[in-house]
C-alpha positions as CSV (number, residue, x, y, z in Angstrom):
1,X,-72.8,-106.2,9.3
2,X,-73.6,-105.0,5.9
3,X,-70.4,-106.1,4.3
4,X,-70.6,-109.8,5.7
5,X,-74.2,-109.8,4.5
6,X,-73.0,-108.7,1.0
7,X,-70.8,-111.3,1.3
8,X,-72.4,-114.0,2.1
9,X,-75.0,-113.0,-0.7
10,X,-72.0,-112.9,-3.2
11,X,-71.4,-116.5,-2.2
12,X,-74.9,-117.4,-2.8
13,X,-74.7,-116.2,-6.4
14,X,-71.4,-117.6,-7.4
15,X,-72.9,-121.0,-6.3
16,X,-75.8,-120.1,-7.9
17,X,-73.8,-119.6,-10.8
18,X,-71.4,-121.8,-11.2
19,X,-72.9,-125.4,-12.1
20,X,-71.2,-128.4,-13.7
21,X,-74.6,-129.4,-15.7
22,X,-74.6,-128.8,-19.3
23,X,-75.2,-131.2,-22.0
24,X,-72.4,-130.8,-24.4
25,X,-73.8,-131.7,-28.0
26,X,-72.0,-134.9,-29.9
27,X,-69.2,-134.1,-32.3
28,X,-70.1,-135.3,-35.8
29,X,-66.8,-136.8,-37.1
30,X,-65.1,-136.9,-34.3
31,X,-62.4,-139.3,-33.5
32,X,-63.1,-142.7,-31.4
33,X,-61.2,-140.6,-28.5
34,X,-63.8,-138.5,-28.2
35,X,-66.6,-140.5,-28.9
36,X,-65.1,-142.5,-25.9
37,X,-64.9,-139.5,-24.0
38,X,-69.0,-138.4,-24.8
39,X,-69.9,-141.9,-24.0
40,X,-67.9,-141.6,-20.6
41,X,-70.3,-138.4,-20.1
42,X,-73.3,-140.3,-21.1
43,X,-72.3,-142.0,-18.1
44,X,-71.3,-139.5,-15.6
45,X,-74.6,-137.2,-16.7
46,X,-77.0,-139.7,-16.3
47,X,-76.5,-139.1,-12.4
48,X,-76.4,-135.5,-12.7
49,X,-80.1,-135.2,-14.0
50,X,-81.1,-138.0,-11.3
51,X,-79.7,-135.0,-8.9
52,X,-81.7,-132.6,-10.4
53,X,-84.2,-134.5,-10.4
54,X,-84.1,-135.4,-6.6
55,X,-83.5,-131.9,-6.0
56,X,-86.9,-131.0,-8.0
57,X,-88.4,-133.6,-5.7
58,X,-86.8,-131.4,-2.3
59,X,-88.7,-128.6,-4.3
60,X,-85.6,-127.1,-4.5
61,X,-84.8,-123.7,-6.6
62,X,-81.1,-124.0,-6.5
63,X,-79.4,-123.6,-9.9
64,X,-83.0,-124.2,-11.7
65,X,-83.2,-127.9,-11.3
66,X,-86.5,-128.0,-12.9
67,X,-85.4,-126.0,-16.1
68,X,-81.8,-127.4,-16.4
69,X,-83.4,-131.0,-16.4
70,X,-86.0,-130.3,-19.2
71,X,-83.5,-128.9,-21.5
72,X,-80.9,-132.1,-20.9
73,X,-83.1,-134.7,-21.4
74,X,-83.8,-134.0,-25.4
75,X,-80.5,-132.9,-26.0
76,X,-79.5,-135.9,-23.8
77,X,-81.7,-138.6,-25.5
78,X,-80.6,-137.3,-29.2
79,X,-76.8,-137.5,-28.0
80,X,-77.5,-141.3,-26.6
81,X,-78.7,-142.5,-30.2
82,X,-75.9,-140.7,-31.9
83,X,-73.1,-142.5,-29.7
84,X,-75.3,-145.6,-29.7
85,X,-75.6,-145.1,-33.6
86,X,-71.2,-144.4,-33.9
87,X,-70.5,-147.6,-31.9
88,X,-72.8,-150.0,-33.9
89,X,-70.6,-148.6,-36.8
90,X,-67.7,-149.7,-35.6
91,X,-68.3,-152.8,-33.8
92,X,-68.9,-155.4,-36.9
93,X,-68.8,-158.9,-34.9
94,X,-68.8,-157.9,-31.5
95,X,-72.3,-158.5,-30.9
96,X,-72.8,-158.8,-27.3
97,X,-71.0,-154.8,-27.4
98,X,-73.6,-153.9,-29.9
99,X,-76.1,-155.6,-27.7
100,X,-74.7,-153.6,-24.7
101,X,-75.6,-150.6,-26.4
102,X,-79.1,-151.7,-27.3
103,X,-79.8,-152.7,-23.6
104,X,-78.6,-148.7,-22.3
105,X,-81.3,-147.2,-24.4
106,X,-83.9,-149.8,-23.5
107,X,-83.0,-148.4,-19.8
108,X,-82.9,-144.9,-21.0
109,X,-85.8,-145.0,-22.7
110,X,-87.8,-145.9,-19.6
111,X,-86.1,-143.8,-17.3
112,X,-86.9,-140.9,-19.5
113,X,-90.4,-141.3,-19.2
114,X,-90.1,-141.2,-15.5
115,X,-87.6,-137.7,-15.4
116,X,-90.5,-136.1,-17.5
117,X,-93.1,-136.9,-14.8
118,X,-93.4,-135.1,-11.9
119,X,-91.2,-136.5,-9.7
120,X,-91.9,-139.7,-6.7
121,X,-90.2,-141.3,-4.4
122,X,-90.5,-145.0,-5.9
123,X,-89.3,-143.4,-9.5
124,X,-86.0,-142.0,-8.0
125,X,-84.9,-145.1,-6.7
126,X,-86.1,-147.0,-9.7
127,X,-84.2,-144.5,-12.0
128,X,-81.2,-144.7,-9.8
129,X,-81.1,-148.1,-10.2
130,X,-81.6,-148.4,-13.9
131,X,-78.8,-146.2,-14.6
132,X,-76.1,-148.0,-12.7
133,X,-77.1,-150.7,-14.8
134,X,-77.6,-148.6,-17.6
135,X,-73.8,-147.0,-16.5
136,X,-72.3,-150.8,-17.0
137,X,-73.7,-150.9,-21.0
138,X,-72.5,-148.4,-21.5
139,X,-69.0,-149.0,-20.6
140,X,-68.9,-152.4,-21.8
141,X,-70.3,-151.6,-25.0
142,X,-67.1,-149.9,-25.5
143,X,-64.7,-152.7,-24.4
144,X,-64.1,-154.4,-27.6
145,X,-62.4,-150.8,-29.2
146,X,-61.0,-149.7,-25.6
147,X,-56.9,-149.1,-25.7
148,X,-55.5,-148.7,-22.2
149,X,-55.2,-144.7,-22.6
150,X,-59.1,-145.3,-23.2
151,X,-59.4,-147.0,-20.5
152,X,-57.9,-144.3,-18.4
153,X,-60.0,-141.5,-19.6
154,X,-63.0,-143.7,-18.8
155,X,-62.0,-143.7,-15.6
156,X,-61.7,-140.2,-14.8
157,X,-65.7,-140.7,-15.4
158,X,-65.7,-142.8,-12.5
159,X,-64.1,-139.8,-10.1
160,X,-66.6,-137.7,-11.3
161,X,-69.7,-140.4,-10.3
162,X,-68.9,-141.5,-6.9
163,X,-69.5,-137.5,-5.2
164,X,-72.6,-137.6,-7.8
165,X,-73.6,-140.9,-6.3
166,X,-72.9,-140.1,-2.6
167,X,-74.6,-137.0,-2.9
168,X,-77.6,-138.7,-4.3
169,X,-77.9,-141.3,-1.8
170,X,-77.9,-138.4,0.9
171,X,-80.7,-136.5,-1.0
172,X,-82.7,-139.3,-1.8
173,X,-82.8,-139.3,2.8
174,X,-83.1,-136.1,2.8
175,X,-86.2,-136.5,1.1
176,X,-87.4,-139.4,2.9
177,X,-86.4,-142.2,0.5
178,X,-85.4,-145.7,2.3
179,X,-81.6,-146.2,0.7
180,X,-81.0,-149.8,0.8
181,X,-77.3,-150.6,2.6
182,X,-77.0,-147.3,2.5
183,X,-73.8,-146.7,4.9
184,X,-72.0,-150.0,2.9
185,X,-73.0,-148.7,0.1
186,X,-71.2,-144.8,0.9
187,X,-68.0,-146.5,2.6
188,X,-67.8,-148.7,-1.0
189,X,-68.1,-145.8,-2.6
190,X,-65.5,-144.0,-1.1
191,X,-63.2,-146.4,-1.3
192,X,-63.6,-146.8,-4.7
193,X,-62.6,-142.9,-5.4
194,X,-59.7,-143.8,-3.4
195,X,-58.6,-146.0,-5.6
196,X,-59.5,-144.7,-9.1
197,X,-57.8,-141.6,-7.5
198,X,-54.7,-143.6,-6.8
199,X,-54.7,-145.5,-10.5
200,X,-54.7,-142.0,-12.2
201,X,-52.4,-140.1,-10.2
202,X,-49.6,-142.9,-11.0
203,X,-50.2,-143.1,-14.4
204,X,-48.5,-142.0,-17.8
205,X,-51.0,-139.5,-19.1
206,X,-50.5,-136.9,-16.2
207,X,-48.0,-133.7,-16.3
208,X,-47.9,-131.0,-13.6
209,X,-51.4,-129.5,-14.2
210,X,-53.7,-132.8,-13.8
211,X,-51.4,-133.9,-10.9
212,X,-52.3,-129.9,-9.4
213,X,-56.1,-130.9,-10.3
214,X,-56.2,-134.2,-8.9
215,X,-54.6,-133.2,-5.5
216,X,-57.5,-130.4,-5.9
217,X,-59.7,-133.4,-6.8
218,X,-58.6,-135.1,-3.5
219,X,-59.1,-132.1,-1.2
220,X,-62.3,-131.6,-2.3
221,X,-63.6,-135.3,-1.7
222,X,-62.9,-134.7,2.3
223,X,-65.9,-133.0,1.9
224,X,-67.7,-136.2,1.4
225,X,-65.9,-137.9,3.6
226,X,-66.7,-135.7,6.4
227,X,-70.5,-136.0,5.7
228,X,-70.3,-139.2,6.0
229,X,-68.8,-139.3,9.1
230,X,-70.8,-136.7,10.6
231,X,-74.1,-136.7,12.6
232,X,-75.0,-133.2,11.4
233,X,-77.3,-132.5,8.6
234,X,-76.0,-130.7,5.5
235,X,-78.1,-128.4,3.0
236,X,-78.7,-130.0,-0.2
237,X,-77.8,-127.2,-2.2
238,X,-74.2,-127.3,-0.5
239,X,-74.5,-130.9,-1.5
240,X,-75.5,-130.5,-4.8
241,X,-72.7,-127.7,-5.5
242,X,-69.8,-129.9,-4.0
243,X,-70.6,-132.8,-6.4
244,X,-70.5,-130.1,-9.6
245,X,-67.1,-128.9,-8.8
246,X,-65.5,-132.1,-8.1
247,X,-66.6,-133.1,-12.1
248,X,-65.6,-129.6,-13.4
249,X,-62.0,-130.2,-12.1
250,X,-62.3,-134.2,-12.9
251,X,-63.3,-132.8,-16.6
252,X,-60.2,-130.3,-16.6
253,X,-58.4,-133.8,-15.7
254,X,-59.9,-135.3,-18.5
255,X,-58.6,-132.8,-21.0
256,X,-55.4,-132.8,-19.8
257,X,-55.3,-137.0,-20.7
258,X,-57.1,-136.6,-23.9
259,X,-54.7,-133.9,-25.1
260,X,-51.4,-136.3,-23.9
261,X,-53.4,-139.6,-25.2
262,X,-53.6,-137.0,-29.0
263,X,-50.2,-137.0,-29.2
């Protein structure tokens, strides 16, 4: 009894332990693959500190939501001017891009305000929604200098989103929040993996070790899927910890592309 106890506890820590939220500073200097890359985690992050954030709102301890979400957002917020500030470089006569950018920190900027409150019902679902649109700036700010190996890194970002975003929808009820179309909504979602999971699985970038990782990638998601199918109730720290290891092996993904895309 005391060794499955132990166990059990040891699981309890390594979950603990092992989280996909850290806020990697921007490279000064770096080249526009990169940048792309940061900007794709601009992206992807924005729904990690709505997760902690919803998970602050459970009053859950799990992984320190509270503290890991007060140290992102500066480091996050300095990190969105410096990509915002990189693109406007290099984006001479592609205004509406430039204005793309401006709009993403118009909708960061008030979001912001929000994560530093404590946090409310009305606000999650406000900040949810202002970073999908904030999400869609952000990508099409980057359009006019995307190359199709670009483009395919950007879209590892989406795999890592859609668990993020399903996972977040099922919080936000776990917490009492009204989702709007919310089993549409899920079913899009998953569908959508599907076939982002699909596109990069077929395409030129891979070798043996993202192909290993994305059939990783794959097994995980049936997770997701099975929550969605099921009736039962699942603990939101299981939730939460699910959606950080599908983006640590989408990232491992993402090296493996940037590394062939280098070449």
């Amino acid at each position: 009894m005391k060794k499955i106890r132990n166990i059990i506890l040891g699981l309890f820590v390594i979950m603990e332990m092992a989280s996909g939220f850290e806020i990697d500073p921007f490279q000064e200097g770096a080249p526009l693959l990169e940048t792309f890359s940061t900007n794709c985690l601009q992206m992807t992050q924005s729904q990690q500190m709505l997760k902690a954030y919803i998970m602050v709102g459970l009053n859950s301890s799990f992984q320190n939501p509270k503290e890991k979400l007060s140290k992102a957002i500066p480091i996050y917020d300095k990190r969105m001017h410096q990509v915002r500030a990189y693109f406007h470089e290099r984006l001479d006569g592609h205004e509406e891009a430039k204005k793309a950018f401006d709009d993403a920190l118009v909708l960061w900027n008030e979001s912001k305000k929000m994560l530093l409150e404590a946090p409310t019902q009305e606000n999650a679902l406000q900040i949810k929604k202002n970073f999908l649109t904030m999400i869609n700036k952000l990508l099409a700010g980057t359009q006019p200098l995307a190359t199709p190996d670009l483009e395919l890194i950007s879209l590892t970002g989406k795999l890592c989103r859609k668990p993020l975003e399903v996972t977040i929808d099922y919080l936000m009820r776990v917490w009492g929040v009204d989702v709007p179309n919310y089993k549409t909504e899920i079913k899009k979602t998953i569908d959508n993996y599907h076939a982002n999971l699909k596109t990069l699985s077929a395409n030129k970038l891979n070798n043996e070790e993202s192909q290993a990782l994305l059939k990783k990638a794959k097994r995980s998601f049936t997770f997701f899927e099975f929550m969605y199918n099921s009736k039962s109730k699942f603990i939101p720290s299981l939730l939460s910890k699910k959606a950080d290891d599908n983006f640590l092996i989408i990232r491992e993904v993402k090296k493996v592309f940037k590394k062939q895309a280098a070449q």
